[in-house]
N, C-alpha and C positions, 0 to 999 in steps of 0.2 A: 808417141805417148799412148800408152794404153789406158780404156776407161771402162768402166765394170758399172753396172746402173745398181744407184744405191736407194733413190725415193723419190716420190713426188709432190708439188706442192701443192697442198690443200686450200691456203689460202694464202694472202700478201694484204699483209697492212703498212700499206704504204704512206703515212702519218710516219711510223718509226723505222721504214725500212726494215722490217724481220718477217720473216715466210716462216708458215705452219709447214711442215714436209711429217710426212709418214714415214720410214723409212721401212721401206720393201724391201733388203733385201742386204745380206752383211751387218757391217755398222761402221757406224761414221762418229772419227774421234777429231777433237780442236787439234789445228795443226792440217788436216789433211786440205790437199788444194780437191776442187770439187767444179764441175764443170756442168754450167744450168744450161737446159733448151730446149724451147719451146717452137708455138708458131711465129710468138714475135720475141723470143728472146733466145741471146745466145753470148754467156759470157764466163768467164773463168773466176774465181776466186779461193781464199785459200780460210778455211772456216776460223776465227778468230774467239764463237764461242759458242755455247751449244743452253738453252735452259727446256727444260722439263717440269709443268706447272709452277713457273716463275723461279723455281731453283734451277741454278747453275751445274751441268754437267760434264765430265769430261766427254764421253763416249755417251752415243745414242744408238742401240741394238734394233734388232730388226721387229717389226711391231710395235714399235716406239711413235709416241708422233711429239716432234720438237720443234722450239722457236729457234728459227738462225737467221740474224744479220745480215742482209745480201749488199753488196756492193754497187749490185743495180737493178734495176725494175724486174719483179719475176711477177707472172699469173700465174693460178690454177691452171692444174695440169702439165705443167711446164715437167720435165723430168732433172732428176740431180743423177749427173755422174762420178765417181769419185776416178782421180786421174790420179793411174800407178804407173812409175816406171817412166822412164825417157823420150 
């Protein structure tokens, strides 16, 4: 599996489970699997939704900063990869 670095997380509000991320670099659309890691976190998931001051979006471009859903506990700082290909 190849992975390409898409953002990182600014913050984690762990109350609702959703992380702020910036996105650095490409963009990052619902649908893509995305691979988090940090100093203590390291886990895969596949992005289920994406919002942009409380509205819903498909795609979030690069300079963007978005809420996304994490499936498990991410920090600040933590880096997002998006994971293409086999």
């Amino acid at each position: 599996m190849a992975e390409e670095k898409i953002g990182i997380v600014t913050h984690y509000f762990g109350k609702i489970g959703v992380a702020a991320v910036t996105i650095t670099d490409g963009d990052l659309k619902v649908g893509d699997r995305i691979h988090v890691t940090g100093h203590t976190s390291d886990f895969t998931q596949t992005v289920e939704s994406l919002e942009i001051e409380h509205g819903s979006v498909e795609v979030a471009r690069k300079g963007e900063e978005v809420g996304l859903r994490m499936t498990a506990h991410a920090h600040e700082h933590d880096l997002l990869f998006k994971v293409t290909g086999d």
